[in-house]
C-alpha positions as CSV (number, residue, x, y, z in Angstrom):
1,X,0.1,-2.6,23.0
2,X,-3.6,-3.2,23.1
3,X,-3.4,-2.5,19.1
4,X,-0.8,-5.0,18.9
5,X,-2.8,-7.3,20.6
6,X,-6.2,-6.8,19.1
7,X,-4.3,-7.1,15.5
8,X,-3.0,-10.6,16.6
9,X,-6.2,-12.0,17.7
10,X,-8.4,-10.6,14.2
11,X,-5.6,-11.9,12.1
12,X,-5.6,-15.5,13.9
13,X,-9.7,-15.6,13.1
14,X,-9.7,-14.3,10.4
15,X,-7.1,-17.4,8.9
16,X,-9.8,-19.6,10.3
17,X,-12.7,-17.9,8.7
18,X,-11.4,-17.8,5.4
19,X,-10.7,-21.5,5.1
20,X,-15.2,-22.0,5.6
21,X,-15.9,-18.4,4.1
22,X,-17.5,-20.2,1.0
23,X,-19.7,-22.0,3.3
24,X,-20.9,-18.9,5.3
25,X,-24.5,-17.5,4.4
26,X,-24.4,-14.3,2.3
27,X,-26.2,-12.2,5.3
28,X,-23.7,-13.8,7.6
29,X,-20.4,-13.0,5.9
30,X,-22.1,-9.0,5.3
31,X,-22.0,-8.8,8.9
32,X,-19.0,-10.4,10.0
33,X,-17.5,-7.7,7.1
34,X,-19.0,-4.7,8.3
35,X,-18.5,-5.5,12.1
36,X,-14.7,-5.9,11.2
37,X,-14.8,-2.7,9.2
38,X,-16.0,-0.7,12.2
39,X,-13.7,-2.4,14.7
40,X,-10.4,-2.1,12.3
41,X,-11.5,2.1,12.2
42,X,-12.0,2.1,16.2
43,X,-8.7,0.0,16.2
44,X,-6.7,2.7,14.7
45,X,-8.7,5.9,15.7
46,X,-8.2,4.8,19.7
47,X,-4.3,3.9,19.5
48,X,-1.8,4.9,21.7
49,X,0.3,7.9,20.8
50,X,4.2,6.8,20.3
51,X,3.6,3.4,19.7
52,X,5.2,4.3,16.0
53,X,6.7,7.9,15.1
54,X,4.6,9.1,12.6
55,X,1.9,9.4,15.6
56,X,4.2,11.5,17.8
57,X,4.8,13.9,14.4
58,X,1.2,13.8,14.1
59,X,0.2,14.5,17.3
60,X,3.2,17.9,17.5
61,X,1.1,19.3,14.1
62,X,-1.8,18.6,15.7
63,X,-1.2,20.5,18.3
64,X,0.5,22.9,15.8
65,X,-1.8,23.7,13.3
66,X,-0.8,27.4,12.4
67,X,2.8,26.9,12.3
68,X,4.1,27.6,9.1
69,X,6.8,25.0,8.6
70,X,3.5,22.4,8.7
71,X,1.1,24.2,6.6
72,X,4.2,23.4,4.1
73,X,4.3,20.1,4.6
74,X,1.0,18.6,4.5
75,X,-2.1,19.1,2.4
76,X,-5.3,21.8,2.7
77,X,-7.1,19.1,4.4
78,X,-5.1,18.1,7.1
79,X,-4.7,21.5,7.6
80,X,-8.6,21.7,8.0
81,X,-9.1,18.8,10.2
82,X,-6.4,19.6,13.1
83,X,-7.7,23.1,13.3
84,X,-11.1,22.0,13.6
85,X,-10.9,19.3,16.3
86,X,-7.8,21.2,17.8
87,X,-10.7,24.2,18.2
88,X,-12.5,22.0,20.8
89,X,-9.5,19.1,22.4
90,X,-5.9,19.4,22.5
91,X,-6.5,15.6,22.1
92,X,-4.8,14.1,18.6
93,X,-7.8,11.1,18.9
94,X,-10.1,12.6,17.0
95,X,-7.7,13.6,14.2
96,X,-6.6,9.6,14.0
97,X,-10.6,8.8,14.1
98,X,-11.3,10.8,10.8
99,X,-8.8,9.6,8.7
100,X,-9.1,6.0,10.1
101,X,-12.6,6.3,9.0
102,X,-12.3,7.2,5.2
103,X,-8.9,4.9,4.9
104,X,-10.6,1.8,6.5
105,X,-14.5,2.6,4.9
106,X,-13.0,3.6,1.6
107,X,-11.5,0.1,1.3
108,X,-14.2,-1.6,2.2
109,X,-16.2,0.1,-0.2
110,X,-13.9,-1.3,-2.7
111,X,-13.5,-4.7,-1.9
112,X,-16.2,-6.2,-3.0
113,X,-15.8,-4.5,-6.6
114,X,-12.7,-7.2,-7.1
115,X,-14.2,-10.1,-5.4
116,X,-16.6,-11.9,-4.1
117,X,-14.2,-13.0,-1.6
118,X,-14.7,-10.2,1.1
119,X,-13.1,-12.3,3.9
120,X,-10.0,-13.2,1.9
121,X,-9.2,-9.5,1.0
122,X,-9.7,-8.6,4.3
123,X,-7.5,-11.3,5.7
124,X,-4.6,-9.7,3.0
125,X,-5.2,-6.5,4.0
126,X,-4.8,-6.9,7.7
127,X,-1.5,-8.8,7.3
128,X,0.4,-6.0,6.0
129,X,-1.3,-2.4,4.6
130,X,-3.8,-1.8,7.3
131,X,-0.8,-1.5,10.1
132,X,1.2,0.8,7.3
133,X,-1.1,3.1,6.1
134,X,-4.1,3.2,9.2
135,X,-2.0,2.9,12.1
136,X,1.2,5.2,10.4
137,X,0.6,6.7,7.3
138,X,-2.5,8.0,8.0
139,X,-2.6,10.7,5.0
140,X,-1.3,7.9,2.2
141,X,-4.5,5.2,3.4
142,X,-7.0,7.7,2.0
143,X,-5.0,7.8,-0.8
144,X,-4.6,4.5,-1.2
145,X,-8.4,3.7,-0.6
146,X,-9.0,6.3,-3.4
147,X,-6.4,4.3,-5.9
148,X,-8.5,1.2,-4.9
149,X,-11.6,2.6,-5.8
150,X,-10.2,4.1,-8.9
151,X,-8.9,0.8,-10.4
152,X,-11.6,-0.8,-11.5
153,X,-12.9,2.6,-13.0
154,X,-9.8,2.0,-15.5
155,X,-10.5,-1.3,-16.1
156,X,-14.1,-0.5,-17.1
157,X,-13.1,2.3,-19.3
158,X,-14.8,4.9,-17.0
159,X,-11.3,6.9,-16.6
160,X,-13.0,10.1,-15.6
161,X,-14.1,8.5,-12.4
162,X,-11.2,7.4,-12.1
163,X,-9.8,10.6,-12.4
164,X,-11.4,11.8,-9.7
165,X,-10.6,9.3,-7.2
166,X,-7.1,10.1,-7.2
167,X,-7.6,13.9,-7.8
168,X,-9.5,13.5,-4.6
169,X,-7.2,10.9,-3.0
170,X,-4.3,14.2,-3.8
171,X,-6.0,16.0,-1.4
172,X,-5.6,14.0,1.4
173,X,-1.7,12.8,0.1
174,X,0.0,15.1,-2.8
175,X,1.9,12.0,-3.7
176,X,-1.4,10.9,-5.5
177,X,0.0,12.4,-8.6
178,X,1.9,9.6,-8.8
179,X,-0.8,7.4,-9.6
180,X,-1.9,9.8,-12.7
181,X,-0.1,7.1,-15.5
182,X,-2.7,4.2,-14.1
183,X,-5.1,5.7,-16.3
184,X,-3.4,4.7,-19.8
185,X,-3.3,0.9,-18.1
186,X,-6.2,-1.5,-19.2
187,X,-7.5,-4.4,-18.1
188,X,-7.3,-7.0,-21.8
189,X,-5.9,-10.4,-21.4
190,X,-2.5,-10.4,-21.2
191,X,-0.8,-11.5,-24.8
192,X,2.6,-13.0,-25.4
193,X,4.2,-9.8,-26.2
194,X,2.8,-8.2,-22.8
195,X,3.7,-11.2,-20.7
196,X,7.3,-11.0,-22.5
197,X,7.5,-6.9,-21.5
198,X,6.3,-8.0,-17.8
199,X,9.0,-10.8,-17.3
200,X,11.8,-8.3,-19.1
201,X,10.8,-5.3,-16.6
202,X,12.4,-5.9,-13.3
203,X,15.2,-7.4,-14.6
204,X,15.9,-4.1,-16.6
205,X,15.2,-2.2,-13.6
206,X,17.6,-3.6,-11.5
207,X,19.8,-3.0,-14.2
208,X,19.0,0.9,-14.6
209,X,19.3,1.4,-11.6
210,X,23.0,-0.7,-11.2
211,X,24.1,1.6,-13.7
212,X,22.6,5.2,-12.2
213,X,21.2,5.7,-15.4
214,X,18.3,7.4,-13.3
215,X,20.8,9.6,-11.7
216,X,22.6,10.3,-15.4
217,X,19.5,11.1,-16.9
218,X,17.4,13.2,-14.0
219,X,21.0,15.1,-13.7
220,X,20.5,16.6,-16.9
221,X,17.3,18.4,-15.8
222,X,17.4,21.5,-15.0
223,X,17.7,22.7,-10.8
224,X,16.7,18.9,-10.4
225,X,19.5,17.8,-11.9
226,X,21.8,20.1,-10.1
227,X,20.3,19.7,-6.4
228,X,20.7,15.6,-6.9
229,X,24.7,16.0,-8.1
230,X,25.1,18.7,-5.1
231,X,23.2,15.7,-3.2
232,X,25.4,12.9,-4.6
233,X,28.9,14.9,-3.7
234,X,27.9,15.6,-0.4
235,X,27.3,12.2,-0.1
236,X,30.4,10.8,-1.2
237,X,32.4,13.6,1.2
238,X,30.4,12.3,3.9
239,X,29.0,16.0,4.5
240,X,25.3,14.6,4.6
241,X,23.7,11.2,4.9
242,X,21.1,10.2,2.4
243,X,19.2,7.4,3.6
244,X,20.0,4.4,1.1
245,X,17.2,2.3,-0.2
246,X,18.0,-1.4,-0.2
247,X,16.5,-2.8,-3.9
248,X,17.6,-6.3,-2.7
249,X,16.0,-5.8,0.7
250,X,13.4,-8.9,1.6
251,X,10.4,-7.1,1.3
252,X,11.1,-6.1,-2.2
253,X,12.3,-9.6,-3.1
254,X,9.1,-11.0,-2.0
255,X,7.1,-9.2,-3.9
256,X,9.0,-9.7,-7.0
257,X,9.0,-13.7,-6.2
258,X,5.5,-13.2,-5.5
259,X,4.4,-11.2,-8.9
260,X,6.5,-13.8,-11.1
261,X,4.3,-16.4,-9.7
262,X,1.4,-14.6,-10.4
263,X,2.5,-14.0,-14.4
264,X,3.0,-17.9,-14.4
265,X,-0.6,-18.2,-13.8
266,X,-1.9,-15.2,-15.5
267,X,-3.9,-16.9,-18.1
268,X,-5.6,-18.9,-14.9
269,X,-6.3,-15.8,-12.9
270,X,-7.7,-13.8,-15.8
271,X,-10.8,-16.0,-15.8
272,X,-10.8,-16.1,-12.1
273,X,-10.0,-12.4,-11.1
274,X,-12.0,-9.7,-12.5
275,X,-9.2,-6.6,-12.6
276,X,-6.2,-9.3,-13.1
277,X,-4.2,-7.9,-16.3
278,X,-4.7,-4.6,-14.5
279,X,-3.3,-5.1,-11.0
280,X,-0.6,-7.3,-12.0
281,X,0.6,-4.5,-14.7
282,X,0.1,-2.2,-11.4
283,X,2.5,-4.4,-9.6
284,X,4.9,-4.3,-12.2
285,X,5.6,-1.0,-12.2
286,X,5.8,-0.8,-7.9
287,X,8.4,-3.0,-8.9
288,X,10.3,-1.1,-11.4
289,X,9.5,2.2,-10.1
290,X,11.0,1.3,-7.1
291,X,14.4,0.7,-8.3
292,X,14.7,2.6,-11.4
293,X,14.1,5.5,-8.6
294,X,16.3,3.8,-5.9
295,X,18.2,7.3,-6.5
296,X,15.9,9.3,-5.1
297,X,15.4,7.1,-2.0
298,X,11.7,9.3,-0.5
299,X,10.6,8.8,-4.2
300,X,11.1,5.7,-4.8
301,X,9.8,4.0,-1.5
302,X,6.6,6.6,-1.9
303,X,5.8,4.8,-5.3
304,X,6.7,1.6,-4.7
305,X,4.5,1.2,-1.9
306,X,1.6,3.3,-2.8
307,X,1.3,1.1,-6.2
308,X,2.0,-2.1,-4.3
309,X,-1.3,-1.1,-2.1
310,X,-2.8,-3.4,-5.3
311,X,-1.5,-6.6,-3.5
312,X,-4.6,-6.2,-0.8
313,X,-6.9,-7.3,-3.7
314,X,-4.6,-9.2,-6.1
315,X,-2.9,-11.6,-3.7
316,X,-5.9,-13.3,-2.7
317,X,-6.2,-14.6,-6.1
318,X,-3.3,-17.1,-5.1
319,X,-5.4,-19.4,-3.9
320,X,-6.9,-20.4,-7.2
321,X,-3.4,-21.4,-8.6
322,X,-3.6,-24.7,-6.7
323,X,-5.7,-27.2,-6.1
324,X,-7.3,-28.5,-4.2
325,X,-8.2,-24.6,-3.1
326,X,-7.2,-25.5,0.7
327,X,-4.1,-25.7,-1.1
328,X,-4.3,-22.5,-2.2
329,X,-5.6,-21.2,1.1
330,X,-2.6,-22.5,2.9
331,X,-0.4,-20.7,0.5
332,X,-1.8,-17.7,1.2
333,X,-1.7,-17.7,4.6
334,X,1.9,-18.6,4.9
335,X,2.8,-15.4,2.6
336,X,0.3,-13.3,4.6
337,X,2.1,-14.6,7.9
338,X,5.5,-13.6,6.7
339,X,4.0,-10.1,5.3
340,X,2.5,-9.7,8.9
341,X,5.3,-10.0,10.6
342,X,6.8,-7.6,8.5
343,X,4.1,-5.2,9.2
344,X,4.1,-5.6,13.2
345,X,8.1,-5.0,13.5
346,X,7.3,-1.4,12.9
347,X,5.9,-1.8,16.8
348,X,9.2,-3.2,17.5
349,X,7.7,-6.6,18.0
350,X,8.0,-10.1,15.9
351,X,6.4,-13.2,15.6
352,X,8.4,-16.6,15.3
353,X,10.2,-14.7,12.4
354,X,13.8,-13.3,13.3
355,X,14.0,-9.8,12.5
356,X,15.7,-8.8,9.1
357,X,18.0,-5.6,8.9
């Protein structure tokens, strides 16, 4: 619980030390940032083993690392890692420690490349993907600190280097592929015909998806096609249980509430936010990939939230959409508040906020 509680206590100062960050001395705000980057790594490199379940799977490869079954499951180099450390401790620690360092210092690297408001980013990112992808998905935060670093590439037209951000962000999570169509994205003012095509999206989504016109079309693929009918009819005869995914679930609602607001105020942000067209067209399609897949439930969740990892740098821009900008702030934090209680229920614990099934 010591995680828990450490989590708690940085999130509570860091919603005070955003409301004066613009009055903190450059030098001053570089340390409190890098201080906080090497706690949030020791954070999740040190914590306890079953305190979520993708740490008790991690810890059984760990101490598995030539067992065929996982050498099918994760990448190359995972595979290197565990049998590295697992050479010299039977102790999963060290494991957690190297891929809490490049999730947490990969971020950070990126940060500053969207904003000059470290302390607000980092404030985001606490509240919701550092306990999901640092503390959990440990494989999918180097990936998703790869993405980050690979988004402003795009917007500056250096797609190679992009490229290779997520080719290397593949090796540490094979569901980096997914993040291959980013690179025809680009970062111009949004027009009235793309503003039009944002609004339109989700609502067509849910509508794909309340038809199955996914499942219609992907059933026409060949062996795809014929493993997701197979799938489907077991499902229906109660045979197997696919886990459902919920595309009116609160989370997903959020967001959506939360990205229409943002394309209210796009014209606003684009002269505030350096990356905006591009991370709210990012959004977007976490949205609608999320439920135009809802038929493939793993697929669908893995894109959704691996595209909404953009929400750590373009959230923060909320707080120029009212003024004054304490206004803003307090906005902010209220969403963040609600997003970290989402993120801590995964411990099994919640803050003020009832827990929603």
């Amino acid at each position: 619980m010591f995680l828990i509680f450490s989590l708690c206590v940085l999130y509570a100062l860091y919603g005070l030390l955003i409301i004066f960050e613009d009055h903190l001395q450059p030098n001053h705000k570089k340390v409190i940032y890098w201080v906080t980057c090497i706690l949030l790594i020791i954070m999740a490199g040190t914590r306890e083993v079953g305190l979520d379940l993708d740490s008790e799977e991690y810890e059984k490869s760990y101490l598995n690392p030539y067992n065929d079954t996982i050498l099918d499951r994760v990448e190359f180099t995972y595979i290197f890692i565990a049998r590295t450390f697992n050479t010299f401790t039977r102790d999963v620690h060290p494991l957690f420690m190297v891929y809490a360092l490049l999730g947490v210092l990969l971020k950070f690297i990126a940060f500053p490349r969207y904003s000059n408001s470290w302390l607000v980013i980092v404030f985001m990112y606490i509240s919701f993907y550092y306990e999901l992808h640092e503390t959990c998905q440990i494989r999918a935060g180097v990936l998703s600190g790869c993405m980050l670093l690979a988004v402003p590439c795009i917007a500056e037209g250096q797609r190679w280097k992009a490229f290779l951000w997520i080719v290397l962000g593949t090796c540490f999570h094979m569901s980096g592929l997914i993040l291959l169509p980013l690179l025809f994205l680009g970062n111009k003012p949004l027009g009235r015909y793309w503003k039009v095509a944002l609004a339109l999206s989700i609502p067509f989504s849910y509508v794909f998806a309340g038809l199955n016109l996914g499942l219609e079309i992907a059933s026409e693929l060949p062996y795809i096609g014929s493993k997701l009918v197979l799938y489907t009819e077991l499902e229906e005869k109660g045979n197997v249980q696919v886990s459902a995914l919920d595309i009116f679930g609160p989370l997903h609602l959020l967001m959506v509430m939360l990205f229409y607001y943002l394309l209210y105020f796009a014209d606003t942000l684009t002269e505030k936010s350096r990356y905006f067209p591009l991370m709210l067209k990012i959004l977007a399609t976490a949205m609608v990939s999320y439920a135009v897949f809802s038929f493939i439930p793993v697929m669908a969740d893995r894109m959704g939230s691996m595209y909404r990892a953009i929400s750590i740098v373009l959230l923060p821009s909320i707080i120029y959409t009212l003024l004054p900008k304490w206004c803003g702030i307090i906005l902010l934090m209220l969403i963040s508040f609600i997003l970290f209680n989402f993120a801590i229920r995964g411990y099994g614990v919640t803050i003020f906020l009832p827990a929603v099934k």
